[in-house]
C-alpha positions as CSV (number, residue, x, y, z in Angstrom):
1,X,-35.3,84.7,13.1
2,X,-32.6,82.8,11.3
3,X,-31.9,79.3,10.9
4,X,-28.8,77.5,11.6
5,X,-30.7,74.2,12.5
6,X,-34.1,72.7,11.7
7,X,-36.1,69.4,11.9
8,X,-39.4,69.9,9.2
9,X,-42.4,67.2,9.1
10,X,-44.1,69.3,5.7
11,X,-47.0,66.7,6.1
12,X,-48.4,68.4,9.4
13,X,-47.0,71.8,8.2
14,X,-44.6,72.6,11.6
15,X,-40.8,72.2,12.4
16,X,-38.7,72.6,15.1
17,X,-35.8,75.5,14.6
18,X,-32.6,77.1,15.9
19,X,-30.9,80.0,15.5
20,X,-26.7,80.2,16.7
21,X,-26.4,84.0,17.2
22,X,-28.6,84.2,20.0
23,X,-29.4,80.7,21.1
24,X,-32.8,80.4,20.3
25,X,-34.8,77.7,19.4
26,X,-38.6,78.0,18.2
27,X,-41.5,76.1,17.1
28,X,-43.1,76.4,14.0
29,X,-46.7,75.6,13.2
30,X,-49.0,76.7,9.7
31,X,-45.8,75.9,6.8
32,X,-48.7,73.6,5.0
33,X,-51.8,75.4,5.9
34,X,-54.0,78.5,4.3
35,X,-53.6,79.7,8.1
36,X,-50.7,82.1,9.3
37,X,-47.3,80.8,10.0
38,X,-47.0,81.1,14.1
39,X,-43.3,80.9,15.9
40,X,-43.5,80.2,19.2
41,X,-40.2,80.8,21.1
42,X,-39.5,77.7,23.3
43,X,-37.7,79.0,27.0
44,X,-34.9,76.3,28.4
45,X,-34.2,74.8,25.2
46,X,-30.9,73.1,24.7
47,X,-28.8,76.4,23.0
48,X,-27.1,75.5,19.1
49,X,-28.2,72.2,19.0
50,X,-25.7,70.5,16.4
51,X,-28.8,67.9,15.4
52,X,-33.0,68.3,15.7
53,X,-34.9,65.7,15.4
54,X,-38.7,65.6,15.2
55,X,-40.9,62.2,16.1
56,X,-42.7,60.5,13.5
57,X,-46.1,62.2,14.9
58,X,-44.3,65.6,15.2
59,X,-45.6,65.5,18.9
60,X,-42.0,65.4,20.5
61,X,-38.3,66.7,19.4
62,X,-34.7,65.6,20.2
63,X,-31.9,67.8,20.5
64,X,-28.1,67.0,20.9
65,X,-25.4,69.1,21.5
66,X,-22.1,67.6,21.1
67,X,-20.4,70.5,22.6
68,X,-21.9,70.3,25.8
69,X,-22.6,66.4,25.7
70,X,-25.8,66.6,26.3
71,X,-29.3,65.4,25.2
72,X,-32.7,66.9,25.6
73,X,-36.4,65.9,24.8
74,X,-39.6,68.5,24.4
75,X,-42.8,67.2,24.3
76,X,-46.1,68.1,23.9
77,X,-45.6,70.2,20.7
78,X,-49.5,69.4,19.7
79,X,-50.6,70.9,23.1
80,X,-48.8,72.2,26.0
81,X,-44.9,72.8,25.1
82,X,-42.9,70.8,27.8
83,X,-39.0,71.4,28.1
84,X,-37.4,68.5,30.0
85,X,-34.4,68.8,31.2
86,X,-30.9,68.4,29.7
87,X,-29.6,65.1,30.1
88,X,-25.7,64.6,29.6
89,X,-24.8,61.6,27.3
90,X,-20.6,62.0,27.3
91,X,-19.6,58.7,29.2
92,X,-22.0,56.9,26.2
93,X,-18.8,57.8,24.1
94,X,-19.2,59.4,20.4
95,X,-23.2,59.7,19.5
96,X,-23.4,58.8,16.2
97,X,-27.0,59.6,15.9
98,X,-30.1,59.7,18.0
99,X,-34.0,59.9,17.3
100,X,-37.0,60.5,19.5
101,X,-40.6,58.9,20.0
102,X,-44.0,60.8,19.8
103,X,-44.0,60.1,24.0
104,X,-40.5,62.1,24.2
105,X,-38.0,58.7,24.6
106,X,-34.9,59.5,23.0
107,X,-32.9,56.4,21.3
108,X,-28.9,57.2,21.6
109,X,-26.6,55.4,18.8
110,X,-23.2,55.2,20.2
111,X,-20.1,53.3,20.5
112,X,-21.4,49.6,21.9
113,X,-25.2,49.9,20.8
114,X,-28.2,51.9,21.4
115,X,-29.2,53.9,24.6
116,X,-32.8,54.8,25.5
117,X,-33.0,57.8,27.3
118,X,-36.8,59.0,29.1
119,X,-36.8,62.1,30.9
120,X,-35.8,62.0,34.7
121,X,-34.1,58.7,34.0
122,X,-30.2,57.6,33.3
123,X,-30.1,56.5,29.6
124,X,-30.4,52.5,29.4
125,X,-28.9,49.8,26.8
126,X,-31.6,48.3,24.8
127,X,-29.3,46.9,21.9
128,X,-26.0,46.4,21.7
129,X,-24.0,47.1,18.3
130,X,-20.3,47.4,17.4
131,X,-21.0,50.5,15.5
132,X,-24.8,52.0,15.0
133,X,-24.7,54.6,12.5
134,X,-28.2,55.7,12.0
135,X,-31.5,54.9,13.6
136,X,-34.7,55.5,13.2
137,X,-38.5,55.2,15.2
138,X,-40.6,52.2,13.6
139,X,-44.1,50.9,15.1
140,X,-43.3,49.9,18.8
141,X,-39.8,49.8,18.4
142,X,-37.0,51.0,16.3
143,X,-34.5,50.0,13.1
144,X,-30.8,50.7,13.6
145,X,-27.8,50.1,11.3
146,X,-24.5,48.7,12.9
147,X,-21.8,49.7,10.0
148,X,-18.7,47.6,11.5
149,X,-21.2,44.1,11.1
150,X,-22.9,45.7,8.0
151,X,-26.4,44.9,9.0
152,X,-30.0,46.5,9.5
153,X,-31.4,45.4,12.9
154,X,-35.0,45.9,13.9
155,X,-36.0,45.8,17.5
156,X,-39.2,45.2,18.7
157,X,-40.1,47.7,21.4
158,X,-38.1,50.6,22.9
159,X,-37.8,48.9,26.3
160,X,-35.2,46.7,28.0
161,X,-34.6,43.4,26.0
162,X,-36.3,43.6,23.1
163,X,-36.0,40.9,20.5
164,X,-34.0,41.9,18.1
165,X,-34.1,40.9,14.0
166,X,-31.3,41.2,11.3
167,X,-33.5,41.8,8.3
168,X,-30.7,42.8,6.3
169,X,-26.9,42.1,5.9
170,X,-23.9,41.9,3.9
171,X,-25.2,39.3,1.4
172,X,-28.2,41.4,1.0
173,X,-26.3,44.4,-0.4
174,X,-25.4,45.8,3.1
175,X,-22.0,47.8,2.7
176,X,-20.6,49.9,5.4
177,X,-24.5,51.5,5.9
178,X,-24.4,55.0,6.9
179,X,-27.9,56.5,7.2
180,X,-31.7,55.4,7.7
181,X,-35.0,56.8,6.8
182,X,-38.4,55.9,6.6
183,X,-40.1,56.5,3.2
184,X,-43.7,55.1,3.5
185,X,-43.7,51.2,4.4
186,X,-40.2,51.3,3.3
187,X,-36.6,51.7,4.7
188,X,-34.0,53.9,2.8
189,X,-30.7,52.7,3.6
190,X,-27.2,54.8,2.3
191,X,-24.7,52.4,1.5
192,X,-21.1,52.2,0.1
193,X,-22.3,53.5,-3.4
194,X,-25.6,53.1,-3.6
195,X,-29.2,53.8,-2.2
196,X,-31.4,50.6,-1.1
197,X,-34.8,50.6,0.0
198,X,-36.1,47.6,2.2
199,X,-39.4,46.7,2.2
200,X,-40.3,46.2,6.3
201,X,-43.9,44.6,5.7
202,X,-42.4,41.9,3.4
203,X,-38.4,41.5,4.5
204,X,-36.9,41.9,1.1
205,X,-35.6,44.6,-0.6
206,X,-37.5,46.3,-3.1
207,X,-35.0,48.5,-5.3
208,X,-31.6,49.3,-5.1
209,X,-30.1,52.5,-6.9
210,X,-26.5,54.2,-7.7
211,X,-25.9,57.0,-5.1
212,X,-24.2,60.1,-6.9
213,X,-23.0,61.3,-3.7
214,X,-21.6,60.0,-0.3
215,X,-24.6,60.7,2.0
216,X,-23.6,62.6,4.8
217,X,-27.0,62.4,6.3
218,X,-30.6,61.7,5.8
219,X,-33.0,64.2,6.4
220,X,-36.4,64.2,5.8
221,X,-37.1,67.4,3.6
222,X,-40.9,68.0,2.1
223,X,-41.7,64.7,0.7
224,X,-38.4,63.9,0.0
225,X,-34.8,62.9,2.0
226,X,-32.0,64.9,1.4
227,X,-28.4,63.0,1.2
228,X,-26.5,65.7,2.7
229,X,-27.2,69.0,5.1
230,X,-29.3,72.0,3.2
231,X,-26.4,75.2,3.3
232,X,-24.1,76.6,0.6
233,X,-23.7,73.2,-1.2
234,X,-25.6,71.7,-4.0
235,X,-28.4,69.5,-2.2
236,X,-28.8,65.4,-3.1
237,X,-32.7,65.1,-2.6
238,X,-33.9,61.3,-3.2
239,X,-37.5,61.5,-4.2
240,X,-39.9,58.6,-3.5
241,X,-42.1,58.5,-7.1
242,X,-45.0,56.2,-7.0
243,X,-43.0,53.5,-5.8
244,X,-43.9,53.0,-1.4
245,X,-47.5,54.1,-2.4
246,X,-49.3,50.9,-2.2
247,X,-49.8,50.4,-5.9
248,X,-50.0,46.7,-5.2
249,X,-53.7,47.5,-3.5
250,X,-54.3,49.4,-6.4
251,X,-53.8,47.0,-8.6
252,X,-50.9,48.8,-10.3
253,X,-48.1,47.0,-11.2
254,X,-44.5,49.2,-10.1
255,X,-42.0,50.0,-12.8
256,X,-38.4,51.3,-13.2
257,X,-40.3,54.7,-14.0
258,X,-42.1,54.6,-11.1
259,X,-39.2,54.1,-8.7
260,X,-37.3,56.2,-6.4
261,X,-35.1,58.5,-8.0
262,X,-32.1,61.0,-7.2
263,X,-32.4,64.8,-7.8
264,X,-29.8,67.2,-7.6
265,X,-30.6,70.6,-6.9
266,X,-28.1,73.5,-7.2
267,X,-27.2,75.8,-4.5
268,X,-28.8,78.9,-6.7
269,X,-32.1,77.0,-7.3
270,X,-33.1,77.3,-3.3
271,X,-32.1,81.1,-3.0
């Protein structure tokens, strides 16, 4: 089976694939494991899904299709595969990017704010924003970007009216942010020229380093997050190092050798 799209959590060895020639879109379990690699075909999934994206506890997916407009969530990828159905997201305007909890709530970035969509609901506004780029699942709630106002906004639950926090802006470093990722207890943030990561247990940023490329996503990809899409292209992976490890608990002070680094991997080197 080829693959066109995919969403990979290496840490519990499965992802989350699709394939554009015939529509199909599989589950994989057994990438990290001494065990065999299984595919299992999933039925009434959303065809050529332009974006996959796995929960933090690879228990649930998102997928988006920007051709048809439409969203869908599938749970239950630890047990009993559950398809829900297709929900369509085009009077939300342009999704910018979505994300998906381990119980299957999908969080829609649009123009306006952020939309939470369950399964046999309409999606609902939980945050507004003048322009969320990225967002990503954190604890009992979630951390968006909102470009236009250059900030990093953390809300505290996934419901209505949650309380919202900037815990980073302009004067922080905050330029025209265009991607998230959770690294650990931190927050990688792509900005106008550079990479920051945010500490979210302390509220201050903890280093800050020049991007060689203009992220055109963030993906999580092994143990590191790739700046741009895995294809033809050279790949941009930023690797974590020791630094997000907890060296503090083990009494290890962190150092500009230990910290997050760029690595750029040539086309040729992932044939």
């Amino acid at each position: 089976m080829a693959v066109d799209r995919a969403a990979v959590d290496s840490a519990r060895g499965v992802a989350l694939i699709a394939e554009f020639d015939q529509g199909r879109v599989a589950f994989v379990r057994g990438l990290s494991a001494e065990s065999a690699v299984t595919v299992q075909e999933i039925a009434g999934a959303l065809a050529r899904p332009d974006r996959i994206v796995l929960s933090p506890g690879a228990t649930a997916a998102a997928l988006y299709s920007p051709e048809l407009g439409q969203v869908q969530s599938i749970t239950g990828l630890k047990a009993e595969i559950k398809v829900n159905e297709a929900a369509l997201v085009t009077d939300l305007g342009p999704v910018t990017a979505i994300t998906v909890d381990d119980a299957g709530t999908i969080l829609i970035a649009a123009p306006g704010g952020i939309h939470a969509l369950r399964a046999g609901s309409a999606a609902v506004l939980v945050a507004q924003a003048q322009d969320p780029a990225a967002i990503v699942i954190w604890r009992d709630g979630f951390v968006y970007a909102d470009r236009a106002a250059n900030e990093i906004v953390a809300a505290s639950t996934r419901d209505e009216f949650p309380e919202l926090t900037v815990i980073a802006q302009e004067r922080d470093g905050i330029a025209s942010p265009a991607g998230l990722a959770v690294m650990g207890g931190r927050l990688l943030v792509a900005v106008t020229g550079s990479l920051v990561f945010w500490d979210l247990e302390t509220g201050m940023k903890a280093y800050e380093i020049p991007s060689p490329a203009q992220p055109t996503t963030l993906r999580h990809l092994g143990g590191a997050v790739s700046l741009n899409d895995p294809g033809d292209q050279p790949l941009w992976l930023v690797e974590p190092g020791l630094a997000g490890l907890g060296l503090a608990e083990l009494g290890l002070a962190e150092t500009d050798e230990q910290a997050p680094r760029v690595r750029f991997v040539p086309a040729a080197a992932r044939q």
